[in-house]
N, C-alpha and C positions, 0 to 999 in steps of 0.2 A: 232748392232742396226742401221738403220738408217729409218729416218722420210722423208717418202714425201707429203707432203701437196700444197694443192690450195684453193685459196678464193671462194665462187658462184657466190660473185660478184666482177668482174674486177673492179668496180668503185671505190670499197672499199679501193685499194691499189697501190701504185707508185711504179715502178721500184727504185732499190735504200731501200726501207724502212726497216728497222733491224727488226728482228724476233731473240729472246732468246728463250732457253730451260733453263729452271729454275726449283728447284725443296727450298721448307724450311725443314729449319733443326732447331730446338731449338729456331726457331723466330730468326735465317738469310735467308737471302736468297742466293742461291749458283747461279751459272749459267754451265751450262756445255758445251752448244754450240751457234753459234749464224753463223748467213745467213744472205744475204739479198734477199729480193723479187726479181724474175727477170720474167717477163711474168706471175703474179700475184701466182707463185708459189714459194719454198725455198725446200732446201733439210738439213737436219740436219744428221751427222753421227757422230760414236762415239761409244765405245765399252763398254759394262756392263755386269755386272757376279748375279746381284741380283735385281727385278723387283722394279720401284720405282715410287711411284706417282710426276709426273711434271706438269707442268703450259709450255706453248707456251704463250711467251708475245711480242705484236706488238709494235712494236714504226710508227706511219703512219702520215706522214704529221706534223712528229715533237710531236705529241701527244701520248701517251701510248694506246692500247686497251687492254679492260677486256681480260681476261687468259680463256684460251681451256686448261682443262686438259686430262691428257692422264697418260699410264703407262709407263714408259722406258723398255722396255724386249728385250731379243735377238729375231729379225728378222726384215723384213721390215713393220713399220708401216705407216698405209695413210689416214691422216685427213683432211676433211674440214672445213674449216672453214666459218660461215657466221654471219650475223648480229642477230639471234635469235637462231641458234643450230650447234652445232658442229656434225661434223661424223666421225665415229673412224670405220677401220676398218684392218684387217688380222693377227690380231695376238690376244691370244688367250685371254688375260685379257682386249685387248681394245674393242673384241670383246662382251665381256660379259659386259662389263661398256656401251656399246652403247647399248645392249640389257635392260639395265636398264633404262638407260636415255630416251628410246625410249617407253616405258611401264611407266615412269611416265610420260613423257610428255603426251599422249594421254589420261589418268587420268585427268591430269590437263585442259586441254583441253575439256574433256566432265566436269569437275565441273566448269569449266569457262562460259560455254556453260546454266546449269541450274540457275550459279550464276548472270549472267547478266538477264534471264531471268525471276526471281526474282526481280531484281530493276524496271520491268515496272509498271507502276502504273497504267494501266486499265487492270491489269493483275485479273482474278476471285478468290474466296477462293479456288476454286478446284483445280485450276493450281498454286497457289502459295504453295498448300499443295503440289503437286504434283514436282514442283520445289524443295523446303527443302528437302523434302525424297530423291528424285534422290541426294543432295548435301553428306545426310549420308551417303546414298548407296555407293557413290565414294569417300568419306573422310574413311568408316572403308574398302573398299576395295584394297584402297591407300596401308594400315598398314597391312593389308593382305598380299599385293602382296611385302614389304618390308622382311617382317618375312620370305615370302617362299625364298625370294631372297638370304636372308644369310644365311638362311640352307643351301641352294645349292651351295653355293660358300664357306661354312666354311674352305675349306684347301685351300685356297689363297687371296692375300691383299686386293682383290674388297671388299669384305667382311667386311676387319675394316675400307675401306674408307666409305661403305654405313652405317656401325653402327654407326659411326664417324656422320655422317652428319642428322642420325634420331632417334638419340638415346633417346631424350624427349618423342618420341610416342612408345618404347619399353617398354614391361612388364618388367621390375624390374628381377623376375625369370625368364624368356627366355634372357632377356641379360647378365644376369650370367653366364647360361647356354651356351648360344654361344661363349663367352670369355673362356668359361674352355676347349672349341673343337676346338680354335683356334690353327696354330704352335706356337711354342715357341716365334719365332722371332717376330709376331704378336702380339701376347698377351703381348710382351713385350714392344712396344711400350707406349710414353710417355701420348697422350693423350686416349689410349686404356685403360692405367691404371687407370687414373684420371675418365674415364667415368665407371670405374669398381666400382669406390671409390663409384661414386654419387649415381649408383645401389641398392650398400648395405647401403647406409644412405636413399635411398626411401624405403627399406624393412625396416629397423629399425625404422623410424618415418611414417610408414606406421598406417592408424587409426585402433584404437584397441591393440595397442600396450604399454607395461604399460612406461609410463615417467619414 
């Protein structure tokens, strides 16, 4: 494995500045490598046998910056970094994690887009109806485009980091159902299981159910 990464913006970063690779484990935090910036770029290497989600954490100017995640796998990975999105690309889980990051963003984006458009106040009823409906249209489209997402990825990790991160907007019976398709070593994890717990206490106290 090794990571090559650069800033977009050179402003961003000083020759000299630490850069970790960190990944948590049971609420520690481990570190596995660490660089320093040199021409606004850092190279991480390091050898792994099993794909694992990490944090890139900067230290710049003496200060921490928020964490770029990325997966650890065998081969060369190459991310960007910048002040509002990261880019992950050539290998084959960071590639499917960008292709998600990059499909909600542009989601978020068009319901940013309606939702500001909504807060004008010489705005007509026609165009204010017309603004809410485009916000549904791309809030159940959002949970659409999640569902297909971890279908398609259920035999590898992307998969319980994205049900990990949306699992309050999953049906109850499809996130069962995607935990029982998952590998072993997945579905075994700790907060995979606790999100399995919460599942089946939504079917059980689900309405219509006898107390």
């Amino acid at each position: 494995m090794c990571i090559y990464s650069k800033w977009h913006s050179e402003k961003d970063v000083s020759i000299g500045d630490s850069v970790y690779l960190q990944y948590i484990e049971k609420g520690r935090v481990y570190t596995l490598a660490r660089d320093a910036v040199n021409d606004s770029s850092f190279c991480l290497k390091g050898s792994n046998y099993e794909p694992k989600l990490c944090y890139i954490v900067s230290v710049i100017n003496g200060k921490p910056r928020s964490k770029a995640e990325l997966f650890v796998e065998p081969g060369d990975i190459n991310i960007k970094i910048g002040g509002y999105r990261t880019i992950l690309s050539d290998t084959l889980l960071n590639t499917r994690l960008q292709e998600y990051n990059d499909s909600i963003f542009l989601i978020e984006q068009m319901f940013n887009n309606f939702y500001e458009r909504r807060k004008i106040k010489t705005l007509s009823a026609a165009a204010i109806e017309e603004a809410e409906k485009g916000m549904k249209v791309l809030g159940l489209a959002c949970k659409e485009y999640i569902t297909r997402f971890i279908e398609k990825n259920i035999d590898n990790p992307v998969c319980s980091y994205i049900l990990m991160k949306n699992y309050e907007f999953i049906d109850p019976q499809k996130g069962l159902f995607y935990i029982s398709q998952m590998p072993q070593e997945n579905k075994s994890d700790t907060t995979i299981r606790h999100i399995e717990h919460t599942f089946r206490n939504k079917i059980l106290t689900s309405e219509g159910n006898r107390f």
